[in-house]
N, C-alpha and C positions, 0 to 999 in steps of 0.2 A: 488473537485479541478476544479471547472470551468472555470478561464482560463488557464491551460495548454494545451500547442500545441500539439497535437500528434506527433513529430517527439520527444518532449520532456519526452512525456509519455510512447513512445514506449522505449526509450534511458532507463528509472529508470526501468521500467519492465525488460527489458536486462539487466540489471546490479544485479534487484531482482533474475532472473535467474539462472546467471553465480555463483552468491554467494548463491545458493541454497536454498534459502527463499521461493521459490514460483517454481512450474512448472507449464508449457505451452502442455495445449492438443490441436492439430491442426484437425477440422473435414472438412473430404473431401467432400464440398458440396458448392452449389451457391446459394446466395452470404457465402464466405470462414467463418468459424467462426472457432475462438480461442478462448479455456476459460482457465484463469489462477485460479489457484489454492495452499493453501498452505502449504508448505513441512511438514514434522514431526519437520525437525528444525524449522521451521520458525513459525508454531505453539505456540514453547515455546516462543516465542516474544508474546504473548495473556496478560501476566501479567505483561508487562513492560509498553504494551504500552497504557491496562485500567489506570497505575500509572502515565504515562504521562500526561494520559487526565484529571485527578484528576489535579495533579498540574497545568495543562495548564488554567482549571476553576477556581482552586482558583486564582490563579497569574493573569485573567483578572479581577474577582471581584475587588482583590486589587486595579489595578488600573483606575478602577472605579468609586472607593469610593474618587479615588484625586481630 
């Protein structure tokens, strides 16, 4: 996602959060690093969203071929 903004990117991370998809380990060090990681729930999203990218490749093929 190259261009989104970080105030943008921070906002769906926070949102990935709050909705339990994903958690936030904060390590105490300079310069601060965060690494997101994802839940148990949000795991099962793994086979929705290989089926996404399938249709999302067929559906540009198609139009494509126009």
């Amino acid at each position: 996602m190259p261009k989104i903004t970080q105030r943008m990117l921070t906002k769906q991370l926070r949102e990935l959060e709050a909705d339990k998809i994903i958690s936030r380990k904060i390590y105490a060090q300079v310069p601060p690093k965060v690494e997101y990681s994802l839940t148990e729930i949000g795991k099962t999203l793994s086979s929705v969203l290989i089926e996404l990218e399938k249709w999302g490749t067929m559906y540009i093929s198609t139009l494509n071929k126009k």
